[in-house]
N, C-alpha and C positions, 0 to 999 in steps of 0.2 A: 504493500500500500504506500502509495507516493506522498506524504503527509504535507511536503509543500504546496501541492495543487489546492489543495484544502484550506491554506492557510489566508489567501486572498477573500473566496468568498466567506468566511470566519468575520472577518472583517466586517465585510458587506452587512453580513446581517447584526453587526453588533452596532453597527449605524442606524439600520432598522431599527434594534429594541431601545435604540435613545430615541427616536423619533415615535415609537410606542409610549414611552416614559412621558417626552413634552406635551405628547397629548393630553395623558391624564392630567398634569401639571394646569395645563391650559383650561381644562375643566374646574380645574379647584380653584383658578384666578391668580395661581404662584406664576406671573409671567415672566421674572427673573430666571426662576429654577428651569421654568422650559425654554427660555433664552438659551439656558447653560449650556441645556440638553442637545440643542440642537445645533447647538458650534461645537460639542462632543462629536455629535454624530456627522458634521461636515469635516472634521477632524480625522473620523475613522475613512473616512468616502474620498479622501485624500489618499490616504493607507494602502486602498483595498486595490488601488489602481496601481500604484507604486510599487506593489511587492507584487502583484500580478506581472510585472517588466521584469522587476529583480531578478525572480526565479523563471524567467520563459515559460509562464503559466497560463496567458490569456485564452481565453474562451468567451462560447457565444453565451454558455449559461452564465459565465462572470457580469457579461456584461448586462444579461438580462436580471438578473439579480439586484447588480446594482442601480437600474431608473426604479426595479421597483421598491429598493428600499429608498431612493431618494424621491420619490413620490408620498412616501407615509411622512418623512423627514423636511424637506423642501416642498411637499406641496400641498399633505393633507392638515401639518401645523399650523401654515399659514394661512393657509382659505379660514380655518377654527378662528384663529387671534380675530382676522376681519371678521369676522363672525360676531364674534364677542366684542369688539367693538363696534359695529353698529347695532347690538342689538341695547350697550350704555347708552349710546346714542339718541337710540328713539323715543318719541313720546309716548309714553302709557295710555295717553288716553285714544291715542290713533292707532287702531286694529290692525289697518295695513303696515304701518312704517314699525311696530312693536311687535311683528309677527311673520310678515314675509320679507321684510326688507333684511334682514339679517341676514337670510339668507344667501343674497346677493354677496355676499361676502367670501364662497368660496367659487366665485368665476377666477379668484385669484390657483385653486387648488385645479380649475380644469385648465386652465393656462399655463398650469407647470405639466401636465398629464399631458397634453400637447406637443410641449416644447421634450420633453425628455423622448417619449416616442419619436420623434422629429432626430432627435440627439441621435441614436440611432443607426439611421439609416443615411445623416447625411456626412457624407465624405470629406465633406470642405471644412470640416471644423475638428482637424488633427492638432494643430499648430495654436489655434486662436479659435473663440466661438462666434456664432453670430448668434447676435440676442442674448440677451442678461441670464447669464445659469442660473437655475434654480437656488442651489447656498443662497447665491451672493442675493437674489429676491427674497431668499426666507431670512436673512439676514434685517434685510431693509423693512418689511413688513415685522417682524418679531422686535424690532427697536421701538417700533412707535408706542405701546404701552407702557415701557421702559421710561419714553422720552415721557408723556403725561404721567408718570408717575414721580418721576424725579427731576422734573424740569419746575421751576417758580414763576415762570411767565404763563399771565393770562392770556397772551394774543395767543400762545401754542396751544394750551388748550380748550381755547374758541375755538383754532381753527382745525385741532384732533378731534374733535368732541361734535362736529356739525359732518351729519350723514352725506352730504352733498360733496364736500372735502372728501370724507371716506373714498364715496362710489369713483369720483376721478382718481382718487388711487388705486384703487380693487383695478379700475378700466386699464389704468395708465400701465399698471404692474402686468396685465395678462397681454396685454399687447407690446411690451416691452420684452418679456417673455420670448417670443417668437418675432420680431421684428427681424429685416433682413439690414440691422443694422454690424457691421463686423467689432469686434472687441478684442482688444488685445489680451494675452494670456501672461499668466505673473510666471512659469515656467522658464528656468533660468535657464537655457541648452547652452550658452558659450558662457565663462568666467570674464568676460571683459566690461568694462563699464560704458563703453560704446556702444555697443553692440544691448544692454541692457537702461540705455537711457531714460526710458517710458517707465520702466516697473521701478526703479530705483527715486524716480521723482513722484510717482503716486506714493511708495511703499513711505517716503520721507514726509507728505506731506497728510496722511492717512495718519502717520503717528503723532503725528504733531495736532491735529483734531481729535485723537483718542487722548493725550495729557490733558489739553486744555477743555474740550465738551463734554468728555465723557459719553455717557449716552447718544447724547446728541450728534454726536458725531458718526454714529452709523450707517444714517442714512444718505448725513452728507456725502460721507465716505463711497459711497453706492453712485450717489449722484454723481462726483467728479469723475469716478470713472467710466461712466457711459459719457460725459463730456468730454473729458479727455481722451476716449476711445473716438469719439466723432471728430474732433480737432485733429487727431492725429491722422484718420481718414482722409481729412481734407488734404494735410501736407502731404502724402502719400501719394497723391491724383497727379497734385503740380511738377 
């Protein structure tokens, strides 16, 4: 019995049972602990790929294994959080917006279930992806409770707190998902600093929003890099 083949998808699914975990977590309202869980389990999903290389291990079960653990992890946590917050959001005393509109919160979960199937079978995204990965959206979406819970400004959470804000992020996030926008990959292949100029100024200016915001910086963090995956596009064309 070959025990290294084994050792990849091992992996896989221990990213799975953190993404089982955040779920509960998300249900009791602990959205820290299922924060935690779920950069655990983007942590392991990192892993499962890496040592799938190490030891000349890949396969088609690996890879199917892993959308579907990072579908409970990256995409069923996140549609939950929108979930839970639109359903703080709405009024009590409106049957619609306190009962179905909540709902509406996991078009963010069929937009990673898209994009991962998509992941897949498309070719062109060995080097670099197109369209914001899964992590890096359950990321962004898993900050915002985070950010109303530990943030002191009222305008943030006016504008966390109004379902209308929400739904254009729920939208913005499943279409962003799948966009045929290209994004650079933080994957170092040569040791030079030339050659790594783009991840070396995100990765420095990412840390520098995580001392100073804390929280709040996650989202940012999310944001500059779909901007500066777009900017860099441009100079690429010229």
């Amino acid at each position: 019995m070959n025990i290294k083949k084994h050792i990849p998808n091992l992996i896989t699914l221990i990213n799975l049972f953190c993404g089982c975990i955040a779920v509960v977590f998300v249900s009791q309202g602990d959205y820290l602990m299922a924060f935690y869980f779920v950069c655990l389990g983007i942590f392991f999903d990192f892993f499962d790929g890496f040592f799938a290389r190490l030891f000349k291990v890949s396969s088609p079960l690996g890879l199917q294994l892993d959308s579907l653990a990072d579908m409970v992890t990256s995409g069923v946590v996140p549609g939950y959080i929108m979930f839970t917050m639109f359903a703080k959001s709405a009024n009590p005393h409106e049957v619609i917006s306190s009962v179905f509109i909540p709902f509406l919160g996991f078009i963010v979960t069929l937009g990673s279930c898209y994009r991962l199937a998509n992941f897949n079978i498309d070719t062109r995204q060995t080097d670099s992806f197109i369209g914001l990965p899964t992590p890096a959206n359950a990321l962004f979406i898993l900050s915002l409770p985070l950010v109303l819970e530990y943030s002191d400004s009222l305008i943030v959470f006016e504008i966390l707190s109004n379902r209308w804000v929400l739904l254009a992020i729920t939208l913005c996030s499943a279409y962003i998902l799948n966009a045929e926008i290209p994004l650079f990959a933080l994957k170092i292949k040569k040791f030079t600093v030339k050659d790594n100029v783009l991840q070396i100024v995100f990765l420095l200016i990412s840390l520098l929003l995580v001392i100073t915001l804390q929280y709040m910086a996650i989202p940012l963090i999310i944001i500059f890099y779909v901007l500066l995956s777009v900017v860099n596009n441009i100079f690429l064309k010229k």
